[in-house]
ZAFIVO-859509 format. One record per residue (C-alpha): residue in one letter; x, z, y. Coordinates in Angstrom, 2 decimals, padded with zeros to 5 digits. Layout:
BEGIN
<atom r="A" px="X" pz="Z" py="Y"/>
...
//
This chain:
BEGIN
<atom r="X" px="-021.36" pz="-005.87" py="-012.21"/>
<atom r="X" px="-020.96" pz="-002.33" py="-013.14"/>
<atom r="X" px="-018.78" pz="-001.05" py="-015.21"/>
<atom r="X" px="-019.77" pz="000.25" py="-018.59"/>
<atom r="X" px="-017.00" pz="002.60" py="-019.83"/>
<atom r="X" px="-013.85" pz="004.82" py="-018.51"/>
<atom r="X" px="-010.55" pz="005.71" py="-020.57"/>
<atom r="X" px="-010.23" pz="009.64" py="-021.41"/>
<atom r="X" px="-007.07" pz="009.76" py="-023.11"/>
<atom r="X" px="-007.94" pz="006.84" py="-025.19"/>
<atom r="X" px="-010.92" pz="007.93" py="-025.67"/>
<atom r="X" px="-013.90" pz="004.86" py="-024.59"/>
<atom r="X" px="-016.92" pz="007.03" py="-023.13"/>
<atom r="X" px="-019.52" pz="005.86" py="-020.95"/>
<atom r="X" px="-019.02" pz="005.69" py="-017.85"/>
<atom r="X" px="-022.48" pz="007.15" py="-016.92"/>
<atom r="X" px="-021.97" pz="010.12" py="-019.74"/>
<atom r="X" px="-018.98" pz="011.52" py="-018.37"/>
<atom r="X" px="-018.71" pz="015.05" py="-017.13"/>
<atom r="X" px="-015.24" pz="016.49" py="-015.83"/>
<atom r="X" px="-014.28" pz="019.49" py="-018.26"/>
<atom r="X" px="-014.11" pz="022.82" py="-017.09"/>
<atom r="X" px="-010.20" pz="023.95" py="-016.52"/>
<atom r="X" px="-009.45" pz="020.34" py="-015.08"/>
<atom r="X" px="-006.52" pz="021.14" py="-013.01"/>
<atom r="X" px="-006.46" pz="017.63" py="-011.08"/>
<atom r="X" px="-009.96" pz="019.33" py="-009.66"/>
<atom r="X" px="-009.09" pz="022.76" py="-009.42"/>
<atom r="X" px="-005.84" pz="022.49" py="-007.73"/>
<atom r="X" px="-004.62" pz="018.81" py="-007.17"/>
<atom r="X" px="-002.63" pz="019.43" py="-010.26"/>
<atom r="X" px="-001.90" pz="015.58" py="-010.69"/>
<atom r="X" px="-001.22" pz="012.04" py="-009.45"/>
<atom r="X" px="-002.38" pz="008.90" py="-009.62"/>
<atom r="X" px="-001.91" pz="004.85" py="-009.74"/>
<atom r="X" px="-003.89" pz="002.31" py="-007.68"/>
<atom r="X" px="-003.38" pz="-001.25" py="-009.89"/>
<atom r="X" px="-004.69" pz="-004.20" py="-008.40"/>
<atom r="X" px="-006.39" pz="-006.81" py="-010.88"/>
<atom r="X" px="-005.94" pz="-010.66" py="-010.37"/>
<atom r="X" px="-007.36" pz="-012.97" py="-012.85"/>
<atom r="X" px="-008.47" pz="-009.77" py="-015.15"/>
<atom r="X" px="-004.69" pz="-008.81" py="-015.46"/>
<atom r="X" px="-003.18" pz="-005.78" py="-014.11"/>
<atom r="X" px="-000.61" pz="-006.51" py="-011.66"/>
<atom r="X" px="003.37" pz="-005.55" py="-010.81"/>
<atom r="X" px="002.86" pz="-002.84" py="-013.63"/>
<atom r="X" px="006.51" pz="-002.50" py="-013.77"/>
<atom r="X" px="006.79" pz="-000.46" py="-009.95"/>
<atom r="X" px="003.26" pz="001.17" py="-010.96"/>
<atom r="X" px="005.23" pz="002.74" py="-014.17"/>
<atom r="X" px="008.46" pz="003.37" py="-012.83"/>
<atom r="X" px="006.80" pz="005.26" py="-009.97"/>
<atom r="X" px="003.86" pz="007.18" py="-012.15"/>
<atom r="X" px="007.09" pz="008.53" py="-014.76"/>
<atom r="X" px="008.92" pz="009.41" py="-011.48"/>
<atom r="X" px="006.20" pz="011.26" py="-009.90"/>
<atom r="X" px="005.51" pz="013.29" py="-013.06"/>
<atom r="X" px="008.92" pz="013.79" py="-012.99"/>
<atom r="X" px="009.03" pz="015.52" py="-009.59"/>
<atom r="X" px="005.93" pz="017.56" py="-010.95"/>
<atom r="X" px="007.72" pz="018.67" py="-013.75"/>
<atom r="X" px="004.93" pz="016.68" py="-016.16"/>
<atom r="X" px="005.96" pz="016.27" py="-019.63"/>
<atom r="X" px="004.95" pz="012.57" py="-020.69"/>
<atom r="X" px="004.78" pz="011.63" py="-024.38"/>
<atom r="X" px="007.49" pz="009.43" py="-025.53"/>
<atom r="X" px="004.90" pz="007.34" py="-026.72"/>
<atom r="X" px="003.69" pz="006.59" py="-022.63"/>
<atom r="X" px="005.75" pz="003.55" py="-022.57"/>
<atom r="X" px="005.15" pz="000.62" py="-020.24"/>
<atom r="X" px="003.31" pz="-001.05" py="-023.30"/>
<atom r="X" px="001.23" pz="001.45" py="-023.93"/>
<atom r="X" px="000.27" pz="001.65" py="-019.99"/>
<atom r="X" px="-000.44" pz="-001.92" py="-020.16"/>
<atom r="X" px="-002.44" pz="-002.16" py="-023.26"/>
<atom r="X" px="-004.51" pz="000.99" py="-022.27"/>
<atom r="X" px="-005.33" pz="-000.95" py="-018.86"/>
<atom r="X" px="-006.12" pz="-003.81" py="-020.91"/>
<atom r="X" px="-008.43" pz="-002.39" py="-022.96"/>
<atom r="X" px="-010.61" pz="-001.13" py="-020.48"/>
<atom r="X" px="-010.59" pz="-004.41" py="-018.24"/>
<atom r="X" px="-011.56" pz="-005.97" py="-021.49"/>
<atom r="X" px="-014.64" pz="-003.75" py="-022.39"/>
<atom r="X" px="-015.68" pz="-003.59" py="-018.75"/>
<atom r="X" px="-015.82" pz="-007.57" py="-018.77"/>
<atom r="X" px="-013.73" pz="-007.32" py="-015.51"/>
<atom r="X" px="-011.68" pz="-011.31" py="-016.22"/>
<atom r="X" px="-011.26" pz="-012.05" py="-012.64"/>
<atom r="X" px="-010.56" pz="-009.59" py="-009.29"/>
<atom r="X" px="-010.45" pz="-005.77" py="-010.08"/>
<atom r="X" px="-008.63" pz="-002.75" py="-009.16"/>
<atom r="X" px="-007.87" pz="000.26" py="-011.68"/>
<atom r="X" px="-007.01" pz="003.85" py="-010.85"/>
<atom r="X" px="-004.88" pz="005.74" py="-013.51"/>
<atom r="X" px="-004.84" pz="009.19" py="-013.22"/>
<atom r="X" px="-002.29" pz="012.04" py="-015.07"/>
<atom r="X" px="-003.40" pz="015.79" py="-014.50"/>
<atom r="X" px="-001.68" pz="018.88" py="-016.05"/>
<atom r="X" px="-003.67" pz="019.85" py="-018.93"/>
<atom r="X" px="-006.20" pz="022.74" py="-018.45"/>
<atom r="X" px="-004.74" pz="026.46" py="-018.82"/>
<atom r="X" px="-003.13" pz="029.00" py="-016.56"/>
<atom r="X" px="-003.86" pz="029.65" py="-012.59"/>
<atom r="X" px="-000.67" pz="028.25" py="-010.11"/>
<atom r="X" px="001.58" pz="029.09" py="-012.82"/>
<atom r="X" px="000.12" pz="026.48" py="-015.85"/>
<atom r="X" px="000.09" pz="027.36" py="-019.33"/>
<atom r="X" px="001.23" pz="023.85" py="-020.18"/>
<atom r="X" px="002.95" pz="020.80" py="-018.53"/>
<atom r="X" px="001.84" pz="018.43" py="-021.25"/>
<atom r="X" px="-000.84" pz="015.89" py="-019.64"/>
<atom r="X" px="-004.13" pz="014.20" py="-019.58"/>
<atom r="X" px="-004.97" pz="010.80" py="-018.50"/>
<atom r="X" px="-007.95" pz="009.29" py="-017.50"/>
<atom r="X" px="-008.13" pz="005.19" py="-016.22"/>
<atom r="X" px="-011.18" pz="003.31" py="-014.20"/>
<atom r="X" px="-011.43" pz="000.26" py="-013.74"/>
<atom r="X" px="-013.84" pz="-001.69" py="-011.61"/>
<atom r="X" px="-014.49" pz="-005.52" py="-010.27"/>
<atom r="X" px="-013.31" pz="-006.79" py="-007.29"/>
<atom r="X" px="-015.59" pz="-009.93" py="-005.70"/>
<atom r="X" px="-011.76" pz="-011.24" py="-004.49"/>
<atom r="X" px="-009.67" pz="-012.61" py="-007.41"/>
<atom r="X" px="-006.58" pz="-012.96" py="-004.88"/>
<atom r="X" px="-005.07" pz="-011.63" py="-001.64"/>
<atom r="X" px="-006.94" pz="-012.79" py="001.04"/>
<atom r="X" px="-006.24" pz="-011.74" py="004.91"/>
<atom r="X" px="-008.59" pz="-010.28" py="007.13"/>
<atom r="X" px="-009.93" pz="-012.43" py="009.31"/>
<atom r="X" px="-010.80" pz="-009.00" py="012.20"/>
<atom r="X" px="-007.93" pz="-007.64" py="012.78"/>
<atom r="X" px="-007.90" pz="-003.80" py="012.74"/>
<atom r="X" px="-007.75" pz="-001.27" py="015.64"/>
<atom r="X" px="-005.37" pz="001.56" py="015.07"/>
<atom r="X" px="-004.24" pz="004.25" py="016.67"/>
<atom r="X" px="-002.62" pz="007.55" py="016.59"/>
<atom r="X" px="-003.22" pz="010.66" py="014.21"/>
<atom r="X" px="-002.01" pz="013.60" py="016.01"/>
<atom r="X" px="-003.52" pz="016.83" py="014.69"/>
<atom r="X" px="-001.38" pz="016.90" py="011.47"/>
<atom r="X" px="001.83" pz="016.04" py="010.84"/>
<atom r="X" px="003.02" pz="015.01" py="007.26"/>
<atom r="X" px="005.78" pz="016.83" py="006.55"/>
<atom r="X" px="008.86" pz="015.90" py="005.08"/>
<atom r="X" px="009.67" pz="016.85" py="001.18"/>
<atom r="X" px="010.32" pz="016.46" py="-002.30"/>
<atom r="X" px="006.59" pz="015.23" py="-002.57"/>
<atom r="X" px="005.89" pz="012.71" py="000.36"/>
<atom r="X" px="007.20" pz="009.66" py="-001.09"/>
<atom r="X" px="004.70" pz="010.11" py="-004.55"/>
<atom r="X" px="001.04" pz="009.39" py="-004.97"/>
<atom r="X" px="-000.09" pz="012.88" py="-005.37"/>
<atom r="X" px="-003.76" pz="013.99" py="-005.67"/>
<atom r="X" px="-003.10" pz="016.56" py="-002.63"/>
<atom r="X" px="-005.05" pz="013.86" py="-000.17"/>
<atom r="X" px="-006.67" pz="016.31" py="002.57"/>
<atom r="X" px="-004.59" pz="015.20" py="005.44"/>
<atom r="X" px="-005.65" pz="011.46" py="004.28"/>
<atom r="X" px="-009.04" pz="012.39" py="004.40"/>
<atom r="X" px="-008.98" pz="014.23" py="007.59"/>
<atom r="X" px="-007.10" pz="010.97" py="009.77"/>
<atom r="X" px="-009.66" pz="009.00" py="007.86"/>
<atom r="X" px="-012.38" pz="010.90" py="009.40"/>
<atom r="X" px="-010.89" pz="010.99" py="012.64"/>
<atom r="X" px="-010.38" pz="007.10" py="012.77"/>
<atom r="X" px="-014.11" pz="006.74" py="011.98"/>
<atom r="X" px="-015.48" pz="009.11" py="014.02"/>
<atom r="X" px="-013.31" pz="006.98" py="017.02"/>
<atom r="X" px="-014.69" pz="003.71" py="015.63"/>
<atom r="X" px="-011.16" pz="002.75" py="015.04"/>
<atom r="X" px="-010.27" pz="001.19" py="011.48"/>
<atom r="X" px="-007.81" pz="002.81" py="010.55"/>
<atom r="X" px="-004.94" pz="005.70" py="011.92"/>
<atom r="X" px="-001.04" pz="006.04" py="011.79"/>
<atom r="X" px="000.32" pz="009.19" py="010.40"/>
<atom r="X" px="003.26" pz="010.72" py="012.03"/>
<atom r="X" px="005.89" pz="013.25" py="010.38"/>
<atom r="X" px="006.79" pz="016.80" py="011.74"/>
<atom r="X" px="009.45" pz="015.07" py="013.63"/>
<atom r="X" px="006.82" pz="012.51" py="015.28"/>
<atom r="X" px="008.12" pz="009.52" py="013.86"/>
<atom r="X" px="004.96" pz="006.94" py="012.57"/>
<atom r="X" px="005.62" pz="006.90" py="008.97"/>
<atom r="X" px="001.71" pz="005.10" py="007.08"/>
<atom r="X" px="-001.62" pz="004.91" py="007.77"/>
<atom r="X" px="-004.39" pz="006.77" py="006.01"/>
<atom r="X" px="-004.14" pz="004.52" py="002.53"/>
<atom r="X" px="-001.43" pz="001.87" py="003.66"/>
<atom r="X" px="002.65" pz="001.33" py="004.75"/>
<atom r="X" px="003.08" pz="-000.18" py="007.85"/>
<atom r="X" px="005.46" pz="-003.27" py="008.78"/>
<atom r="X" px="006.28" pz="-004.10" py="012.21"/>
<atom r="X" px="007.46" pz="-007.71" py="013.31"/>
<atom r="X" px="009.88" pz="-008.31" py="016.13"/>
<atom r="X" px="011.90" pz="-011.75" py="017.14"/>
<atom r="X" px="011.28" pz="-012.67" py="013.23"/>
<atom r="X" px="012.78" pz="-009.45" py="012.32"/>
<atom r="X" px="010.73" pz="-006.76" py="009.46"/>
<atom r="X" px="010.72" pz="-003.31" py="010.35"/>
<atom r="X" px="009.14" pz="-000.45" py="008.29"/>
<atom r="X" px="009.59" pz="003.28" py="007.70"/>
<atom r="X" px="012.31" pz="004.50" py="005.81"/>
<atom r="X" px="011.46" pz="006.77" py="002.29"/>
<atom r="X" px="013.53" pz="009.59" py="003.73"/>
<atom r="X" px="010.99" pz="009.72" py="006.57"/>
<atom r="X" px="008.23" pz="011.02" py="004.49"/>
<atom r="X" px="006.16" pz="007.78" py="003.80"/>
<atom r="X" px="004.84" pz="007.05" py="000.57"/>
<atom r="X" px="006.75" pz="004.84" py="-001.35"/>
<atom r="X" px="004.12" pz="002.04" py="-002.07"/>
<atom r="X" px="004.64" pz="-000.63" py="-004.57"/>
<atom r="X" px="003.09" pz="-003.38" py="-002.22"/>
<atom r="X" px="005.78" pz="-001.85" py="000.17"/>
<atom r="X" px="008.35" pz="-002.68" py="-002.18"/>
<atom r="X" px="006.92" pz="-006.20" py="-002.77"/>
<atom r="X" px="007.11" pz="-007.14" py="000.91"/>
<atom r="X" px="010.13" pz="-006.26" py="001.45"/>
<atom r="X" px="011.58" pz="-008.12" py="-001.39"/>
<atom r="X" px="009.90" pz="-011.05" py="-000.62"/>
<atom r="X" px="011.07" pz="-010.95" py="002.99"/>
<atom r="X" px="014.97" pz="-011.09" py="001.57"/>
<atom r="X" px="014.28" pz="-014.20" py="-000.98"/>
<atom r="X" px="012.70" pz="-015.77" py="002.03"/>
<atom r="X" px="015.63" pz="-014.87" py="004.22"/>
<atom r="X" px="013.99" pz="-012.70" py="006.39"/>
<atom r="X" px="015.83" pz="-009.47" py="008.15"/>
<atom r="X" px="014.48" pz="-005.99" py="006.96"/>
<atom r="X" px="015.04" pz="-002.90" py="008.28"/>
<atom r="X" px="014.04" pz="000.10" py="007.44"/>
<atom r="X" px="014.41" pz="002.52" py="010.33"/>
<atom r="X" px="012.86" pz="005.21" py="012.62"/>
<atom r="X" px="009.37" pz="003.97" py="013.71"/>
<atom r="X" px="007.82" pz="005.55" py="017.61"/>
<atom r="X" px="004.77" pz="004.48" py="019.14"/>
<atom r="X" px="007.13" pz="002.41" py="021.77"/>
<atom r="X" px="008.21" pz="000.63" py="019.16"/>
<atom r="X" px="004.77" pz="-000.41" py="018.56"/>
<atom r="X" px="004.32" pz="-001.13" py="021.79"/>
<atom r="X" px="007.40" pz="-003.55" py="022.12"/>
<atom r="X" px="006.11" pz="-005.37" py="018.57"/>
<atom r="X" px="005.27" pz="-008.77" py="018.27"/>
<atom r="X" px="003.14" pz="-008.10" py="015.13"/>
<atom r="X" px="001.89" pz="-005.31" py="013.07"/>
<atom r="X" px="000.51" pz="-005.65" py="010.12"/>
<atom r="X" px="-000.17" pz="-002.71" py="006.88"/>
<atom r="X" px="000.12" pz="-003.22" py="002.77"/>
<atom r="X" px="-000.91" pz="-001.66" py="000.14"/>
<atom r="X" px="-001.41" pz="-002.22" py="-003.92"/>
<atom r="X" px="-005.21" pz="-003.31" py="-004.02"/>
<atom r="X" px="-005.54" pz="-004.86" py="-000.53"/>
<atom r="X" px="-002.42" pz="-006.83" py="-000.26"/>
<atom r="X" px="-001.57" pz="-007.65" py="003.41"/>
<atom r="X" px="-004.36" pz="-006.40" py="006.25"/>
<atom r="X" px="-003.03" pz="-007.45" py="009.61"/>
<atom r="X" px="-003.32" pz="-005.53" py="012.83"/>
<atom r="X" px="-004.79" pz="-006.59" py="016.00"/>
<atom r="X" px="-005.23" pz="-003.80" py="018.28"/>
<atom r="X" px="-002.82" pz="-000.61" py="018.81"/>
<atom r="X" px="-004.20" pz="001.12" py="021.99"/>
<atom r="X" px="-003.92" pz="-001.36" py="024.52"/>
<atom r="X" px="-001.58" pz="-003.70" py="022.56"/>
<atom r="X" px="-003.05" pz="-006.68" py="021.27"/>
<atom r="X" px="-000.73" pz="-008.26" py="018.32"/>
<atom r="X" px="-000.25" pz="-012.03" py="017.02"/>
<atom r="X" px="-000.40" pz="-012.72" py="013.33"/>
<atom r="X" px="002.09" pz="-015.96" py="012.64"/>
<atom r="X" px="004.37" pz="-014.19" py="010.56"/>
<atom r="X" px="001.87" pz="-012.44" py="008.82"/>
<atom r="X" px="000.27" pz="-015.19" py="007.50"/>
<atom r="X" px="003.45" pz="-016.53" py="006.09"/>
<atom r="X" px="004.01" pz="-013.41" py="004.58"/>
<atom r="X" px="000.78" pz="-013.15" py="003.43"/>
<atom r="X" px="000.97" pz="-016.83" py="001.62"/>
<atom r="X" px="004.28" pz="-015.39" py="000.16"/>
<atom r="X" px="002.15" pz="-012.65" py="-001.49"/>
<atom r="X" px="-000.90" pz="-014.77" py="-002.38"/>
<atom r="X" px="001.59" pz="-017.84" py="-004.08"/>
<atom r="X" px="003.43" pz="-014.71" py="-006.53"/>
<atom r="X" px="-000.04" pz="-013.52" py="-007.89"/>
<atom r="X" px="-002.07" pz="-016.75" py="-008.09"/>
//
């Protein structure tokens, strides 16, 4: 089913009238951020980490949001578009804040503009992949370390570059190192390690992004007694791991089979994985 209409500042419009205005600054200079909301039973999901992080990336971006953008109004603007695009079941929505139009590097304004999507999903729950993917190692940029790397920014070039790269090596996905070469993500994804029952993943100050799913897993891993740790990840420590496995908001849990030569199992993935599915069902 395709979907009929997009929000522009709570504003309904077609979605096949739309045009981007001239002075956009999301498109002219990557002037924004965004929200990836997964939909389960036509619902948007864990909205509470997906509004705590969108007011603390505009935040770092020196945004001014309304003090009418409260967590109600996120939800009921979400809402209304599931609603009118007849999405009741799986779906995933993007919400997207640029600076409004005016000025060059230096804006005119840090008041915002906000547009959502939303579009059906044929999955209503998390499901794991049945392949496992083949990763491997993005080496010809290195995500550095700063004030931004932990937000969802709309500055996504390196993402698209490793994304290219994987495909172009028939791989399904690649790890992202920092400028200190420790493996902080993948291309759209945090990465979890599993060794003798024990949770590793990336720590913020390393430069990964900060991903709600991220958050999820690892606070489902402590009510189910699991060990977490979030530490310094190297490709040796992928080598020595018993099971790899990477997370984000709209795909829930996609489990890793290959790393170069390494071949992974999946045991504790699934049980994590169940974890995840039994919370949103």
């Amino acid at each position: 089913m395709k979907p009929l209409y997009v929000n522009n500042n709570g504003v309904l419009i077609p979605i096949d009238s739309y045009a981007l205005k001239a002075g956009n600054r999301g498109h002219l200079y990557g002037d924004g951020c965004f929200e990836s909301i997964r939909v389960i039973h036509g619902r948007p999901i864990n909205l509470v980490n997906h509004y705590k992080r969108i007011t603390a990336t505009t935040k770092v971006l020196q945004m001014h949001i309304p003090v009418t953008f409260t967590l109600d109004f996120f939800e009921k603007e979400i809402q209304l578009l599931l609603e009118q695009n007849k999405i009741t079941e799986g779906g995933k929505v993007r919400f997207s804040i640029d600076r409004k139009p005016g000025g060059t590097y230096l804006p005119r304004t840090n008041e915002i503009d906000y547009f959502i999507e939303a579009y059906p999903l044929s999955l209503n729950a998390f499901e794991l992949n049945e392949n496992g993917l083949r990763l491997d190692l993005y080496d010809e940029i290195k995500k550095p370390i700063n004030i931004l790397a932990n937000y969802k920014t709309k500055n996504s070039l390196i993402y698209i570059l490793a994304k290219l790269y994987a495909k172009a090596h028939q791989l399904d996905d690649i790890l992202l190192q920092n400028d200190k070469l420790a493996i902080i993500e993948a291309t759209a994804a945090n990465i979890f390690l599993v060794s003798n029952g024990v949770l590793y993943t990336p720590a913020l100050d390393s430069g990964c992004l900060g991903g709600t799913m991220r958050m999820q897993i690892i606070n489902l891993a402590i009510l189910k007694k699991m060990k977490v740790y979030e530490c310094v990840i190297t490709p040796q420590n992928l080598l020595a791991a018993d099971e790899l496995f990477l997370t984000n908001a709209i795909e829930g849990i996609k489990w890793v089979n290959n790393f170069r030569t390494k071949t992974y199992h999946k045991d504790t993935v699934i049980k994590i994985q169940q974890h995840l599915k039994d919370k949103w069902t």
